[in-house]
N, C-alpha and C positions, 0 to 999 in steps of 0.2 A: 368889492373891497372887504376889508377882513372884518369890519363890526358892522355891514350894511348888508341887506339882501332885496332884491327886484323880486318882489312876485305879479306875475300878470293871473287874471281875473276874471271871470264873464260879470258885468252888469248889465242890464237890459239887454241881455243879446250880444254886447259889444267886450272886447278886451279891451282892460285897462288894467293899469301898470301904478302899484304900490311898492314904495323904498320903506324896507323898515330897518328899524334901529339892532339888530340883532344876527349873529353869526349864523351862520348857515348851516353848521351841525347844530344847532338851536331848532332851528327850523322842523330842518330834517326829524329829530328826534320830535317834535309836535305831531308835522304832518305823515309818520311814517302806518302809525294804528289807523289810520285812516282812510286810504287803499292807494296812498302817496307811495312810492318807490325811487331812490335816487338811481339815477341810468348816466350818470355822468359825473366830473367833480362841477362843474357851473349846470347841472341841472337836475330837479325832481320832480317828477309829472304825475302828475292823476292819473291811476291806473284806468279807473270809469270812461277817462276821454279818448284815452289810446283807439285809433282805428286802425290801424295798420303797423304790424312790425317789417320791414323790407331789409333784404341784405342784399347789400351791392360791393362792386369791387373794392371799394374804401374801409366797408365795416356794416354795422347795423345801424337804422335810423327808426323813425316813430312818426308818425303823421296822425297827429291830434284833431279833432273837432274842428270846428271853426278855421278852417284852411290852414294852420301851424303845421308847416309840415318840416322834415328836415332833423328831427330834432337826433342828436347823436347818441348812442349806447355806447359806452367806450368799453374797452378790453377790459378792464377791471370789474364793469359792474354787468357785461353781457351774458355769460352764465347764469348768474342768479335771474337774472332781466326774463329771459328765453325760457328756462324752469316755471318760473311763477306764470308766466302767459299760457307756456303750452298745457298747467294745471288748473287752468280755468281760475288761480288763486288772484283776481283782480275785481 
């Protein structure tokens, strides 16, 4: 939603899922000096976690840490997404 944003989380090993009160370019703009990158408009991942970039007939995807797999790169932010990975900038 437009004033809300989901962040998931490692605690103890496990993911969990905090609603916070604030926009998403809010967000973004926090976690971006951080090694955070937005790779979609519903998402921004921890570059640290990233294990795998795959492109398939759909597009690019992401397969994170802790079994998250799936996650989309869309047209817009794949360029920059592909650059920064293939310059070790993560």
């Amino acid at each position: 939603a437009s004033n809300y944003t989901i962040v998931y989380y490692l605690k103890n090993d496990k993911v969990e899922r905090l609603l916070l009160r604030s926009t998403f370019k809010k967000v973004e703009e926090q976690l971006t000096p951080h090694s955070f990158a937005r790779c979609h408009r519903s998402y921004i991942v921890n570059l640290r976690k990233v294990q795998l970039v795959r492109k398939e007939s759909d597009g690019f995807f992401l397969d994170m840490e802790h079994n998250i797999n799936g996650i989309p790169i869309s047209q817009t932010y794949a360029e920059a997404m592909i650059v920064r990975f293939m310059s070790g900038e993560n």
